[in-house]
NUPATI-41804 format. One line per 2 residues: number of its first residue (from 1); for each residue x, y, z of N, C-alpha, C, CB. Coordinates in steps of 0.2 Angstrom, whole numbers. Glycine has a CB too. Layout:
# residues N
NUM	X,Y,Z,X,Y,Z,X,Y,Z,X,Y,Z; ...
***
This chain:
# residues 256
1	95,-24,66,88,-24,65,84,-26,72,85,-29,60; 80,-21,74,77,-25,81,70,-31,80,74,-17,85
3	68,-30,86,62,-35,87,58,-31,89,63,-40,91; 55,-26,86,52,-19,87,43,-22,87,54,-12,78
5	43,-26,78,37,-29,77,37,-38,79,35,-28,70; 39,-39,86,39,-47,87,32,-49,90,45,-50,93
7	26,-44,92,21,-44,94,17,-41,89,22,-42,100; 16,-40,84,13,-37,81,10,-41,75,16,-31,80
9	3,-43,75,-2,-44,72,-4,-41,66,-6,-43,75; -1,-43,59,-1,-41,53,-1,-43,47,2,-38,53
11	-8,-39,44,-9,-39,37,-8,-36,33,-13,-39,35; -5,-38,26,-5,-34,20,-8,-37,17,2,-33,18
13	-10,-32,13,-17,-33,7,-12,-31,1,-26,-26,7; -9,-36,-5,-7,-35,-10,0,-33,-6,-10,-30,-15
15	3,-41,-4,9,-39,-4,13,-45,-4,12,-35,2; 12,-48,-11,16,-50,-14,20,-48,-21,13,-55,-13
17	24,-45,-23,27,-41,-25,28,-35,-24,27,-42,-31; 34,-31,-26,35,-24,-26,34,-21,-18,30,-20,-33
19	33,-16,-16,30,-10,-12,28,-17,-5,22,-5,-18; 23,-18,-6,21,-23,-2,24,-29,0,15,-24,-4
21	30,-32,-3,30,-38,-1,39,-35,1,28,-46,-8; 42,-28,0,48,-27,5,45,-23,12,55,-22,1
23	37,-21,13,37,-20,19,35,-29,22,31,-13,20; 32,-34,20,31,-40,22,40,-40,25,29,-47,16
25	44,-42,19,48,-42,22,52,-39,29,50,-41,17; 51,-33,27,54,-27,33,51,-30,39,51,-17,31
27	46,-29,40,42,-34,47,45,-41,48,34,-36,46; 46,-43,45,47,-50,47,54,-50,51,47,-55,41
29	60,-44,47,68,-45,48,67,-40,56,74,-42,40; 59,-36,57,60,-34,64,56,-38,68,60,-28,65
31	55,-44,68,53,-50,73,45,-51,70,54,-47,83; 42,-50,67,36,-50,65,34,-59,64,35,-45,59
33	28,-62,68,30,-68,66,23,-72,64,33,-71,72; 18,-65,65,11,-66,63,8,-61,58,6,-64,70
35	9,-64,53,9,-60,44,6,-64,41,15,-59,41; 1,-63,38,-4,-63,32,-2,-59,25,-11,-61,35
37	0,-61,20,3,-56,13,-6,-59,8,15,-61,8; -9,-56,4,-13,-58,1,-10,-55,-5,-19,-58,4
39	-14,-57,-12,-15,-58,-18,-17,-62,-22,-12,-56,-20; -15,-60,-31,-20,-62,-35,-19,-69,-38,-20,-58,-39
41	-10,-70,-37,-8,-75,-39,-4,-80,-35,-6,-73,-44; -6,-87,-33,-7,-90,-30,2,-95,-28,-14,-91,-32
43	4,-95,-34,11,-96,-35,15,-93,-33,13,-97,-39; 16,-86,-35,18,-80,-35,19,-77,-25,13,-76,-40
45	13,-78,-23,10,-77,-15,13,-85,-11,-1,-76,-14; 13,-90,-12,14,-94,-9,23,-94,-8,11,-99,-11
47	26,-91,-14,33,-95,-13,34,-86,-10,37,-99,-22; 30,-79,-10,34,-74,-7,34,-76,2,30,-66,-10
49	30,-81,5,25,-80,9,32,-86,13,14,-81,6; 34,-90,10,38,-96,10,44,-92,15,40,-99,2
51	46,-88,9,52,-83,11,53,-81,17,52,-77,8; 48,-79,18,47,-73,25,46,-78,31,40,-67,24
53	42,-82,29,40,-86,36,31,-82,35,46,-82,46; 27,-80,31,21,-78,34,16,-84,29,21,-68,33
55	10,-80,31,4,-85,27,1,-81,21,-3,-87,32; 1,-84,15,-2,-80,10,-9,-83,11,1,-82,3
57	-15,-79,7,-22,-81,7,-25,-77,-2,-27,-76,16; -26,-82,-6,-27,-78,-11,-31,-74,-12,-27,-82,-15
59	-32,-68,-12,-38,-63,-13,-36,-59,-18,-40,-58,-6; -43,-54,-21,-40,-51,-26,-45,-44,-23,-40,-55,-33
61	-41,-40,-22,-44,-33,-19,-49,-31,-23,-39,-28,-18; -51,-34,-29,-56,-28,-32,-62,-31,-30,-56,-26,-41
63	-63,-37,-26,-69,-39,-24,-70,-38,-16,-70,-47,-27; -73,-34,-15,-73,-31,-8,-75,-34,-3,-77,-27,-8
65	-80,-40,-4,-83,-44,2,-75,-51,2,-93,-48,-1; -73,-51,-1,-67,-56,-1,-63,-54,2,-63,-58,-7
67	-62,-45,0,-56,-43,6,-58,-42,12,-51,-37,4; -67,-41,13,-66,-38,22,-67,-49,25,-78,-30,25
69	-67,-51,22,-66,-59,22,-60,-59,26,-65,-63,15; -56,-58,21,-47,-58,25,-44,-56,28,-44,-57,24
71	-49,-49,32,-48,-46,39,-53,-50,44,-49,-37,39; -57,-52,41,-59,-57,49,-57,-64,49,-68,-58,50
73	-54,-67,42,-49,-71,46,-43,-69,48,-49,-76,43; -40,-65,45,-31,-66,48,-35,-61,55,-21,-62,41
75	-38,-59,60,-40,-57,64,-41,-64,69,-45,-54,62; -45,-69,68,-47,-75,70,-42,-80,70,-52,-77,67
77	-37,-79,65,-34,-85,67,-26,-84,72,-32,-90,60; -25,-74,72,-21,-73,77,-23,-70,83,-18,-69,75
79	-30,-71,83,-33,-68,90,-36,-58,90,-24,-70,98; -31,-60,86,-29,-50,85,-28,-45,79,-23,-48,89
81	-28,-42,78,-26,-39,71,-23,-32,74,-32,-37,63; -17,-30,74,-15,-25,77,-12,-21,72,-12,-26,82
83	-10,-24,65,-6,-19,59,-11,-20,52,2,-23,56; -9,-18,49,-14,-20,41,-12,-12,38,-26,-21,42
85	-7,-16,29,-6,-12,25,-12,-13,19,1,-13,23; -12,-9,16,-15,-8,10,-11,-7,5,-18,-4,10
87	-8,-10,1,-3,-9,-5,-3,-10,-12,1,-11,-3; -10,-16,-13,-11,-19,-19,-14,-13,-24,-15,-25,-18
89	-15,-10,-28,-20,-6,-34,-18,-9,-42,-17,3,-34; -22,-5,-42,-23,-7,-51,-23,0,-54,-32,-12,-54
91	-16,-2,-58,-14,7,-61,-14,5,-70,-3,11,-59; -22,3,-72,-23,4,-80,-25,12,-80,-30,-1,-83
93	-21,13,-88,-21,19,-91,-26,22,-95,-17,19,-95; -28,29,-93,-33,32,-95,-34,40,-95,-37,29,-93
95	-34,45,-100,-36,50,-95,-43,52,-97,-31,57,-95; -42,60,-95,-49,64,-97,-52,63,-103,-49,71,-97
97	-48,61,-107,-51,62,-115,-53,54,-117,-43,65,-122; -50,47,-114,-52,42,-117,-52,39,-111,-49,40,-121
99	-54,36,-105,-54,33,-99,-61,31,-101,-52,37,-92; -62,25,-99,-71,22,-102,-73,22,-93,-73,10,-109
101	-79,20,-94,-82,19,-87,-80,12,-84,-89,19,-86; -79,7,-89,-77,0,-85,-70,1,-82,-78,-6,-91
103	-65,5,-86,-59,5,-81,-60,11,-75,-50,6,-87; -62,16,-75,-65,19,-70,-69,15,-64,-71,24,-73
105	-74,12,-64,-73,6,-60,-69,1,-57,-74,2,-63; -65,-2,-62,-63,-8,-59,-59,-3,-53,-59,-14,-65
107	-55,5,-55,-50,5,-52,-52,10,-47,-44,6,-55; -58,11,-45,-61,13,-39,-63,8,-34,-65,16,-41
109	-66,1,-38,-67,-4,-32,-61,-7,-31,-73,-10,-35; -55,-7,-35,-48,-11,-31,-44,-3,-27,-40,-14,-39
111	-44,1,-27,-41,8,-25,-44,11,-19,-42,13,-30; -49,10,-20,-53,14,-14,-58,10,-11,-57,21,-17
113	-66,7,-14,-69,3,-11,-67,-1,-6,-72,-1,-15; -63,-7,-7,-59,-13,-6,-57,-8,0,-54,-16,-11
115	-51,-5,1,-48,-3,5,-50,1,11,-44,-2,2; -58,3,8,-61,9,12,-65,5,16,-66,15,6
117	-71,-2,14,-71,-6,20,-65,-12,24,-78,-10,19; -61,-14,20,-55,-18,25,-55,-12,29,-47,-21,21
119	-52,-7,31,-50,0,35,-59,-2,40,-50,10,28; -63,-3,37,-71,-1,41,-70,-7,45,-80,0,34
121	-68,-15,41,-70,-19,44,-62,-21,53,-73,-25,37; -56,-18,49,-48,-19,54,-50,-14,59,-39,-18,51
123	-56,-7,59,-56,-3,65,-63,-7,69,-56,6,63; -67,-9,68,-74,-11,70,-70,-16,76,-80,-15,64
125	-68,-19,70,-64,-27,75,-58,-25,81,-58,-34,67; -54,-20,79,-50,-16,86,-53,-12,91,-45,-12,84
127	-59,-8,87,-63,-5,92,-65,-10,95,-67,-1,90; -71,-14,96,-73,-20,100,-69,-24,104,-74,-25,95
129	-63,-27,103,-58,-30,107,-54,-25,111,-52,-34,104; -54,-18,110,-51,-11,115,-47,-13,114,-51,-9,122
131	-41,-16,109,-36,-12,105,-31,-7,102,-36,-13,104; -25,-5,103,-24,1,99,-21,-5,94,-16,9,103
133	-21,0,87,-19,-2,83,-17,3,76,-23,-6,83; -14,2,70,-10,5,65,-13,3,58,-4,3,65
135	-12,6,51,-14,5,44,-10,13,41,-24,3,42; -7,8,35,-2,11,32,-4,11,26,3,7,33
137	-9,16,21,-11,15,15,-7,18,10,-16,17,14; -4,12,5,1,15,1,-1,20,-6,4,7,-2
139	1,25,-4,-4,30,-9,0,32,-15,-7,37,-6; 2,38,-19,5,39,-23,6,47,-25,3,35,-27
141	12,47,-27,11,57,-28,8,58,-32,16,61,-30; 3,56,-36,0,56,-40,-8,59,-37,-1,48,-44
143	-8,60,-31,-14,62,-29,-13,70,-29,-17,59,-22; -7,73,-30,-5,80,-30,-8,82,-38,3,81,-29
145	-9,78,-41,-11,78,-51,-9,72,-53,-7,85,-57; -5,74,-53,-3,66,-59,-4,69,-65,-8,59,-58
147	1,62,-70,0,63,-77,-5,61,-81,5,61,-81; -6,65,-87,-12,63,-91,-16,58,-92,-11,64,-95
149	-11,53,-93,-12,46,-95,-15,41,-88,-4,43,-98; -14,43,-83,-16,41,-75,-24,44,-72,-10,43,-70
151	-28,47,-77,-33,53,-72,-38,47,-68,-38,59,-79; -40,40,-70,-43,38,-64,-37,35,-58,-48,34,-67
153	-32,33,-60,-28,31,-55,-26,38,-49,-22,28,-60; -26,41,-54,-23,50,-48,-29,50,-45,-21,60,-53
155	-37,48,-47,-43,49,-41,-42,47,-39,-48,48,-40; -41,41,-39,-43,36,-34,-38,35,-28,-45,29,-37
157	-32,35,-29,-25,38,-24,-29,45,-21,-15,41,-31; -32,50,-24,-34,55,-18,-38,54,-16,-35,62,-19
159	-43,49,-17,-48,47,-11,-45,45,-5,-53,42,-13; -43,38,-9,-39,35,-2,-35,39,2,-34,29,-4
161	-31,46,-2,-30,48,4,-34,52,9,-25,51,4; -40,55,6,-44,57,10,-48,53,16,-47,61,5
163	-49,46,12,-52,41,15,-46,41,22,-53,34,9; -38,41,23,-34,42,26,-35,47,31,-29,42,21
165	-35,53,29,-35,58,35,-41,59,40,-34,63,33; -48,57,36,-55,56,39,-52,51,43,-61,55,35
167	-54,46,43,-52,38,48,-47,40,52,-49,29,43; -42,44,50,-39,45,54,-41,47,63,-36,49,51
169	-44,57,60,-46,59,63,-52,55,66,-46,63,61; -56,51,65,-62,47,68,-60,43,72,-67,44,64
171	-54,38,70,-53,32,76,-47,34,80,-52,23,73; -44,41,80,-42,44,85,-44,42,93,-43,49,82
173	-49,44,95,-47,41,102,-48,37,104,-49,43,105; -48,30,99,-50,22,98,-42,21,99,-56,18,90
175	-38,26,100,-29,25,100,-29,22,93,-26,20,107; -32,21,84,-31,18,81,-27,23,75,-37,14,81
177	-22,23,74,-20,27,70,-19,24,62,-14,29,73; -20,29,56,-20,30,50,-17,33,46,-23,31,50
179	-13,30,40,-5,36,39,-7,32,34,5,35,43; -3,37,27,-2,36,20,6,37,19,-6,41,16
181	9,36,12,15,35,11,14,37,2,18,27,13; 14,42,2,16,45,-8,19,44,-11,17,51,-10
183	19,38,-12,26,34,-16,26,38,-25,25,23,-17; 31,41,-25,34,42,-33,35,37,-35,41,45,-35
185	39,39,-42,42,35,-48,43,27,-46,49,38,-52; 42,22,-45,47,17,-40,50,11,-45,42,14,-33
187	55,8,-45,56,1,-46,55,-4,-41,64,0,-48; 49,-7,-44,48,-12,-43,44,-17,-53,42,-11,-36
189	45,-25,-50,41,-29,-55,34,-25,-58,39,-37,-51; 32,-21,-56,24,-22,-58,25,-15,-61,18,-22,-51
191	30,-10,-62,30,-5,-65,37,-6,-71,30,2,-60; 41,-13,-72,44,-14,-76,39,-18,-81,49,-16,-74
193	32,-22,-80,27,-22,-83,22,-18,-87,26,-23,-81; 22,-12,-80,19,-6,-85,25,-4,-90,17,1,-82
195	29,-1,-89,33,3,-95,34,-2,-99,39,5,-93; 35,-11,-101,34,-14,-107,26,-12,-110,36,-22,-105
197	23,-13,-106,15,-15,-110,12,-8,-112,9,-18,-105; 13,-3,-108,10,4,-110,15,9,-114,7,9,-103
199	21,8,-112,25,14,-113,31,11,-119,29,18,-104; 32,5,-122,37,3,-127,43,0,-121,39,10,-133
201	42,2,-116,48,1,-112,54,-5,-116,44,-1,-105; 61,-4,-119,62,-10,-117,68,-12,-112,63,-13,-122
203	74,-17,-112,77,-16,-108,82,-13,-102,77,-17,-109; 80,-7,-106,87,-3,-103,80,5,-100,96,0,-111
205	74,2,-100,70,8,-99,70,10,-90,62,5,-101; 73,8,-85,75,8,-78,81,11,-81,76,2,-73
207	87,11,-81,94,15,-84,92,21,-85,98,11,-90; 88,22,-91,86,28,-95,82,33,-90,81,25,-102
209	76,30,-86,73,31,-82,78,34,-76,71,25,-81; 80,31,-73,85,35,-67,89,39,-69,89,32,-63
211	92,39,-72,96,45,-77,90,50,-77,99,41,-86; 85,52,-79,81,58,-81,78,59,-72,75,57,-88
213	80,55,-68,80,58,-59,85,63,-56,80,53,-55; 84,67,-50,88,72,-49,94,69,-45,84,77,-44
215	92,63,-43,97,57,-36,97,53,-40,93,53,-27; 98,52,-48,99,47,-50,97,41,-51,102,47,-48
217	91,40,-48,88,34,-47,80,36,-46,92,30,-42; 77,27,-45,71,29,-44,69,28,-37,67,25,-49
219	62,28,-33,62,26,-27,62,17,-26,56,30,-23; 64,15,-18,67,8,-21,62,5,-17,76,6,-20
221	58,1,-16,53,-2,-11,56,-4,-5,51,-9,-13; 62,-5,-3,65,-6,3,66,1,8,73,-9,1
223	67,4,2,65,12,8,59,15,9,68,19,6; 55,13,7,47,14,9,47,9,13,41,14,4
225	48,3,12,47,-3,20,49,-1,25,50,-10,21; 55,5,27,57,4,33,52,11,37,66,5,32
227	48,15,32,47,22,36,39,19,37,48,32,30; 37,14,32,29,10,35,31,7,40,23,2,31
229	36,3,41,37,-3,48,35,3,53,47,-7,50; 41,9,53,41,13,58,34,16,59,46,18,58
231	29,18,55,23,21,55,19,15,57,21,24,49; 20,10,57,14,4,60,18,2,69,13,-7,51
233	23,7,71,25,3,77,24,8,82,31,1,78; 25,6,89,24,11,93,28,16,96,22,9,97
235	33,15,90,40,22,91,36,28,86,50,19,85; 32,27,83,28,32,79,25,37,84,23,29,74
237	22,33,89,18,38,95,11,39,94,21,45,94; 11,48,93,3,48,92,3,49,85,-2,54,97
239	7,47,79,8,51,73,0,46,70,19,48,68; -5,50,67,-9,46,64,-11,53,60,-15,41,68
241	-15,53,52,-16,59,47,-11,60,44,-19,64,49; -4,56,44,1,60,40,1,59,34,8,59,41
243	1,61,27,2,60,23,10,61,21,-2,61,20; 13,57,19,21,58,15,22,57,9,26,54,18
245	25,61,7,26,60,3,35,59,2,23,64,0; 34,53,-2,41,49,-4,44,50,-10,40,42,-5
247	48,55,-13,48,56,-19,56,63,-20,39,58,-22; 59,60,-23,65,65,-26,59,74,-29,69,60,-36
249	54,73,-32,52,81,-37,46,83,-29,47,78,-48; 49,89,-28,45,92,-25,39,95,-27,48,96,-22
251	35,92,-26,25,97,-31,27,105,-28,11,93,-26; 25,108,-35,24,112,-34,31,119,-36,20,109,-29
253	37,113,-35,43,117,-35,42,120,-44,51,112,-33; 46,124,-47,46,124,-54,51,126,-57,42,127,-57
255	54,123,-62,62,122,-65,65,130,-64,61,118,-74; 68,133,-61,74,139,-64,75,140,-68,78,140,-63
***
């Protein structure tokens, strides 16, 4: 492992479990030593935050002025903010036929608002100090459609990634770059929760689960940490507007 990020100034929004808390990790095991992990729960964030060596700050992304809060302090208390993931969302179920307005809401102000001024308020603050700097917004393949049962969660993943390629292209010659990551199916804690609560899931619903994948399995959070690290460092280059997508099922291919 190198010491790629031993100078690098970084926040994650929602990364204490799953997706978010093995990129924390992934930074930390490449020298990272200025890390902020936030979320909702305060046990849960302190003892992930322990692990790693970083600082948890309890926030909960669906309140917007709390999360551009947390980019002007973990800014202030490192001098600098030179990384910031976005990884926390809220994936309640709903589609076209029954989705009400109150869960439309909530998962627009955790999905997109939130993340649309933290993005407004980590580039203002780098632009100002003449900084280059990186953000890594964890998006989903779900913005290609998605399934029925997800229709505001599939918006709100294609905003953010649109919100992704615009910012991109705008703080381009502020050298501040902007990348997304289209995570599929994944194991982590937070979607062994969904499949008990929405879908009957019970113990053997990951076994069953990978078995109906093409590689066998699902995607694993540790391999999405390694391709953000590398998108939030300066081995990436001038890479900013990518979207990727992370996933075994190619959109768009159709069965033979």
């Amino acid at each position: 492992m190198t010491d790629r990020h031993a100078d690098t100034r970084t926040l994650i929004l929602g990364g204490t479990q799953g997706v978010g808390l093995a990129i924390a990790r992934r930074l930390a095991a490449e020298g990272c030593r200025h890390l902020i992990v936030t979320g909702r729960d305060a046990a849960r964030g302190e003892a992930a935050a322990a692990g790693i060596g970083a600082r948890f700050v309890a926030s909960d992304l669906s309140d917007t002025d709390a999360t551009t809060r947390v980019v002007d302090e973990a800014a202030e208390a490192f001098g600098r903010l030179d990384a910031m993931v976005v990884a926390g969302a809220l994936t309640d179920r709903g589609s076209i036929l029954d989705a009400t307005p109150e869960t439309f809401d909530a998962i627009m102000a955790t999905n997109v608002r939130s993340p649309f001024f933290a993005l407004q308020r980590f580039a203002q603050r780098a632009r100002a100090a003449g900084h280059s700097a990186s953000v890594v917004n964890i998006l989903s393949i779900v913005i290609h459609g998605g399934q029925s049962f997800l229709a505001p969660y599939a918006a709100s993943k294609a905003a953010l990634a649109n919100v992704t390629r615009n910012a991109a292209s705008t703080l381009a010659p502020d050298r501040i770059r902007v990348n997304g990551i289209n995570i599929g199916w994944m194991d982590t804690p937070g979607e062994d929760a969904v499949q008990r609560k929405f879908h009957g899931g019970g113990d053997d619903w990951l076994a069953r689960a990978e078995a109906s994948r093409p590689m066998g399995t699902l995607v694993k959070p540790d391999h999405v940490a390694a391709l953000a690290a590398y998108m939030l460092s300066a081995e990436a280059g001038v890479m900013t507007g990518a979207l990727v997508d992370f996933d075994q099922l190619v959109p768009g291919i159709y069965p033979e």
